[in-house]
C-alpha positions in Angstrom: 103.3 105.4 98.1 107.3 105.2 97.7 108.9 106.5 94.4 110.1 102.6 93.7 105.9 101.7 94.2 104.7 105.1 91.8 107.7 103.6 89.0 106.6 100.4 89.1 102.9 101.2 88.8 103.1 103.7 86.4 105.2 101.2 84.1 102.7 98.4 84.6 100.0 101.2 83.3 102.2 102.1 80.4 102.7 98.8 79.5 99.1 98.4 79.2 98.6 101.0 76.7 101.3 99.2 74.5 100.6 96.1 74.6 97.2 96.3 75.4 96.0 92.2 73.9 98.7 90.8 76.2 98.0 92.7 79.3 94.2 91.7 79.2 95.3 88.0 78.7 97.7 88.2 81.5 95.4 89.6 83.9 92.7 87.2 83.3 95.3 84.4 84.1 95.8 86.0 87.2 92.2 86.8 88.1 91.8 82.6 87.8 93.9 82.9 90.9 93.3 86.5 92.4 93.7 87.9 95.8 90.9 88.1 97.4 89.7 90.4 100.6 87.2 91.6 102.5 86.4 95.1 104.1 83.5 96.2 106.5 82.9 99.7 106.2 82.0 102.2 108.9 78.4 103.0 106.9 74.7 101.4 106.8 74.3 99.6 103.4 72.9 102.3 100.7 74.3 105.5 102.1 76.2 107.5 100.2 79.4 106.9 102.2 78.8 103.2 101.4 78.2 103.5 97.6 81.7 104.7 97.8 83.3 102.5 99.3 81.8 100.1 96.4 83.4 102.3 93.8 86.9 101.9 96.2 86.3 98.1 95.5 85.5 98.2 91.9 88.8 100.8 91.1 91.2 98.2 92.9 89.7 95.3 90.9 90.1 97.7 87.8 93.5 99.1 88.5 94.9 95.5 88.9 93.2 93.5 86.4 90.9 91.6 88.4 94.1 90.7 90.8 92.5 92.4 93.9 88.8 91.8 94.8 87.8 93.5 97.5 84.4 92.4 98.7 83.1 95.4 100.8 80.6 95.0 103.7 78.7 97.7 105.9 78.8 98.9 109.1 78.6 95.8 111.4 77.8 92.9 109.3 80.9 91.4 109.9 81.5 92.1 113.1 80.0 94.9 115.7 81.9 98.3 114.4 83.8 98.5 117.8 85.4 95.3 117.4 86.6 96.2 114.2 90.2 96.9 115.3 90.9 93.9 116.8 88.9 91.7 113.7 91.2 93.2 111.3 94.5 92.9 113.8 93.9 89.0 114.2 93.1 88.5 110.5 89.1 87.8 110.8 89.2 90.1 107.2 91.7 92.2 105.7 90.7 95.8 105.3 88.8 98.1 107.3 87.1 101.8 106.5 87.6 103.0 110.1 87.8 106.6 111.8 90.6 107.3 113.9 88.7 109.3 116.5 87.3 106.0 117.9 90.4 105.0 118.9 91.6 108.3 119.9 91.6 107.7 123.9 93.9 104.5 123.9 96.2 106.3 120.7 96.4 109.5 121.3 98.2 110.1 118.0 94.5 109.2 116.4 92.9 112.1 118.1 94.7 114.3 115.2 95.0 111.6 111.9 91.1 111.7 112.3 89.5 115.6 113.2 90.7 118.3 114.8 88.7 120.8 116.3 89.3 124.2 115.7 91.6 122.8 113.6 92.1 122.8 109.5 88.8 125.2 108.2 89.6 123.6 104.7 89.3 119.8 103.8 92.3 120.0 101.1 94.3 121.9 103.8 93.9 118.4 105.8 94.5 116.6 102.9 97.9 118.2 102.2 99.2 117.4 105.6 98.9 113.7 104.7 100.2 113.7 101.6 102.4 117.0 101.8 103.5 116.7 105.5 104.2 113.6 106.1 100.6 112.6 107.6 100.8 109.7 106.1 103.9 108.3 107.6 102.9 109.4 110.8 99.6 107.6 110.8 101.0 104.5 109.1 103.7 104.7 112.4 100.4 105.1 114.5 99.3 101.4 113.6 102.6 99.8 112.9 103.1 98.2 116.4 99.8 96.7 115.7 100.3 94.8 113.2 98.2 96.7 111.0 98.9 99.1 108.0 98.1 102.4 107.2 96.8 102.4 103.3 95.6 106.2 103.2 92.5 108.5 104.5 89.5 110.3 103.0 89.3 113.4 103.6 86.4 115.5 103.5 84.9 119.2 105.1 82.9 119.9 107.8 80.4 118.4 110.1 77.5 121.0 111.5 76.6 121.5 114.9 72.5 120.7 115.7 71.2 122.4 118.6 67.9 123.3 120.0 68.9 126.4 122.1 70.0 129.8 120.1 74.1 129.9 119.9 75.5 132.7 118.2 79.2 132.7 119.5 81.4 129.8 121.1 81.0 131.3 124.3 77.1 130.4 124.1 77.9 127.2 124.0 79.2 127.0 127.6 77.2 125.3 130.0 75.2 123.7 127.3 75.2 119.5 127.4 76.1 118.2 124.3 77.4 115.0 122.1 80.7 115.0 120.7 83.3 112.1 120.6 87.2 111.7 120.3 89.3 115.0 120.5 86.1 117.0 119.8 84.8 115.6 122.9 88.1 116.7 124.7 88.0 120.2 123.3 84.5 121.0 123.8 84.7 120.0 127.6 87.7 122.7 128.4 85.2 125.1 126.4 82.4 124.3 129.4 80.1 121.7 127.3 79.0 119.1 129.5 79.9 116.3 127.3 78.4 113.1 126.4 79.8 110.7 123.8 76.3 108.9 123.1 76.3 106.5 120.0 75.3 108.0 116.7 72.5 106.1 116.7 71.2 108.0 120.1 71.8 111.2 118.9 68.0 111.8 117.6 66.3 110.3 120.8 68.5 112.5 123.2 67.8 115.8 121.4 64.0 114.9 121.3 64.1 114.2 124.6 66.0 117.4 125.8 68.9 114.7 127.6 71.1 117.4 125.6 71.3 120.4 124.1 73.2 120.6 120.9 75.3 118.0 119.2 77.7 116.8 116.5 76.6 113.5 114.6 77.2 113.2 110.7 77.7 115.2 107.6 74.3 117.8 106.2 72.9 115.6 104.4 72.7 112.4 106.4 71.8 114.4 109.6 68.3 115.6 107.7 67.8 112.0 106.4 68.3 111.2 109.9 65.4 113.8 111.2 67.6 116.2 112.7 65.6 119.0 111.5 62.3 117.5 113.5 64.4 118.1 117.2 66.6 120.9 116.7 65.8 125.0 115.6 69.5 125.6 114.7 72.2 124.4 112.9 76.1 125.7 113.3 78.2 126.6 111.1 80.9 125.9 110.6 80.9 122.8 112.6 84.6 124.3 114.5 84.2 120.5 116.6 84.9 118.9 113.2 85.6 121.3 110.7 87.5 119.2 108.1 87.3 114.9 108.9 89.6 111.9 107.8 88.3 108.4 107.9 90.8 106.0 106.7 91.5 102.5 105.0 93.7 100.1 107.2 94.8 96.6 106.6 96.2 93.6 107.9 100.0 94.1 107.8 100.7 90.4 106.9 98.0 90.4 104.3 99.3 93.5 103.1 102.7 92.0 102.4 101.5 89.6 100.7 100.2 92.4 97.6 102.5 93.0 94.8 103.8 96.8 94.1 100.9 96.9 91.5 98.1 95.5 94.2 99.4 98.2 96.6 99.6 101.2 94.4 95.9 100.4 93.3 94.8 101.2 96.6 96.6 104.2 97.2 95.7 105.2 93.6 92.0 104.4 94.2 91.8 105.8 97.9 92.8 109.3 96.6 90.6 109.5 93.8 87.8 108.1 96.0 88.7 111.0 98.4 87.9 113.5 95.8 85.3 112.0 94.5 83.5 112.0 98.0 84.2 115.4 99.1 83.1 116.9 95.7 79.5 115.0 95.9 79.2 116.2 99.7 79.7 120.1 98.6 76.8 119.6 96.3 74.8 117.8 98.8 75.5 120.4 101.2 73.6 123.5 99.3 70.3 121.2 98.2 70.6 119.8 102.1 70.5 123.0 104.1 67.9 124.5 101.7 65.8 121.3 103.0 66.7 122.5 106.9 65.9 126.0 106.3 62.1 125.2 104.5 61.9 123.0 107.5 62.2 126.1 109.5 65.9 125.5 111.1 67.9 128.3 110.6 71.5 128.7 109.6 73.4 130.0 112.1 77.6 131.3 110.8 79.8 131.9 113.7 82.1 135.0 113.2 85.1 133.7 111.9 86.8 136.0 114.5 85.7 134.0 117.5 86.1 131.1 115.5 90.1 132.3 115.1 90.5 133.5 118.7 88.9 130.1 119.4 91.6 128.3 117.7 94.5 129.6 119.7 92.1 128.5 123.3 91.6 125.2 121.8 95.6 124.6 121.7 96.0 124.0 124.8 93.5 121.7 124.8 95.1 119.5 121.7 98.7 119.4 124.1 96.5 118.0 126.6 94.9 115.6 124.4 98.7 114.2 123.2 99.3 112.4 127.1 102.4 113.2 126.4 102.6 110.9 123.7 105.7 111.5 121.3 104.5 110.6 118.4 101.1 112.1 119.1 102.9 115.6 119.9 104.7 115.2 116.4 101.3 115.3 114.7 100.2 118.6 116.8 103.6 120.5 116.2 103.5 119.4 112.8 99.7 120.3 111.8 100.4 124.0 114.0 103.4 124.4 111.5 101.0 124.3 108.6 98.2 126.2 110.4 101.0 128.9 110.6 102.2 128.6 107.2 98.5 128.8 106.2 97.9 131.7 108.5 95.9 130.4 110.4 97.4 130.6 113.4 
């Protein structure tokens, strides 16, 4: 958000309070004629991550006084998830809740606005490169040729590692075939994981059927709904493959343009609070949900956060690689190892 946006929104929200009768009037004039958008979503209808994204829709449309309406859509229902990039480029809808890892093989800047492995341990660590590093403007330059807009991420922590073999240490996981996509996918091959970027939805059947070993998939919680627990002894922590995530909300540049400063700063506005709002109900789901996988008989396995550290330096040479060479994609690496430094983490 630029300091003339923030001004400009923050007056329209004073004004409110002071003249509170005219604003209400106003804004139902200009709901009569009110922008309106649609956004599919990256989640099945009903999950968690979904009933989020509904909040996202309801904040805009409360931030703006009825001026945005976002109708939001699942997973798929608009058009196949993998086609959702190009939907949103040629202006089938307007927004899109995507994850940058997806695209990470033809951008290679997305392989590090999405997850890094080995990478931030903390989810507001992640969080302040976007909006203390200038993440954001990197990402935003990631989908500019594109024709589509960056609008801002959500950021939350970790994603476990299943597996139906005993791992105690990242060298135990060498040899071992196992599911992981994007830059986690990159990472855990120079590591000796014989990787296969299966589908979410395939994760379950190729554990049960032994086609792989271990794998990443979703957060705790969605990965017992899922069954995980019924196919797998162990579960990883922390998940190093996808220790903090980012998903993101991206729109149609020209649609975009056509928002006033309010209309924009009620997404940014309601992205961020959504953001928090997420990450704080996944840390409670996390302690019920891996009480439910250890009465299910999985155990908890916690990797010593000395390998996990030594790991870390190994797994930079596989984030250079990762970059192709790519400049922008290389200013996202040196600028994330900066704050892994400053953090001490590296």
């Amino acid at each position: 958000m630029t300091d003339k946006t923030r001004r400009n929104f923050m007056r329209a929200i004073g004004a409110a309070g002071l003249a509170a009768p005219a604003i209400v009037s106003a804004s139902a004039v200009r709901a009569q004629g009110a922008t309106k958008w649609r956004m599919q979503a990256l989640w099945g209808g009903g999950t968690t991550p979904m009933l989020y994204e509904e909040k996202f829709c309801s904040r805009v449309a409360e931030l703006t006084g009825g001026s945005l309406e976002i109708t939001p859509f699942s997973g798929g229902q608009i058009v196949p998830s993998a086609q959702a990039f190009d939907a949103v480029r040629g202006g089938a809808f307007e927004l899109m809740k995507t994850f940058d890892g997806y695209t990470a093989g033809k951008i290679p800047a997305h392989g590090f606005s999405s997850t890094v492995p080995f990478g931030f341990p903390e989810a507001d660590q992640y969080e302040a490169w976007f909006y203390e590093r200038g993440g954001l403007d990197m990402a935003a330059r990631s989908y500019a040729s594109a024709g589509l807009t960056y609008v801002a991420p959500t950021v939350y922590g970790e994603e476990p590692i299943h597996s139906k073999v005993e791992i105690r240490k990242i060298a135990d996981m060498d040899g071992l075939k196992g599911r992981f996509v994007g830059l986690a996918g990159a990472v855990m091959a120079d590591f000796g994981v014989a990787v296969s970027p299966l589908p979410t939805s395939e994760v379950y059947s190729a554990l049960d059927k032994g086609l792989i070993d271990f794998a990443d998939r979703g957060d705790i919680k969605a990965n017992y709904e899922e069954g995980l627990h019924e196919v797998t002894k162990y579960l990883i922590l922390p998940g190093v493959h996808q220790p903090s995530t980012a998903t993101c909300y991206v729109a149609n540049t020209a649609a975009y343009q056509t928002l006033d400063d309010q209309q924009r700063a009620a997404l940014a506005v309601a992205a961020r609070e959504v953001s928090g709002a997420l990450r704080q109900n996944i840390i409670v789901d996390n302690a019920e949900y891996l009480a439910k996988f250890e009465a299910a008989g999985v155990e908890i396995v916690t990797l010593d956060p000395t390998d996990v550290a030594e790991a870390r330096t190994r797994a930079i040479v596989s984030w250079e690689k990762a970059t192709k060479g790519d400049p922008l994609a290389v200013e996202m690496m040196e600028s994330q190892k900066e704050l892994l430094r400053d953090l001490r983490l590296l």
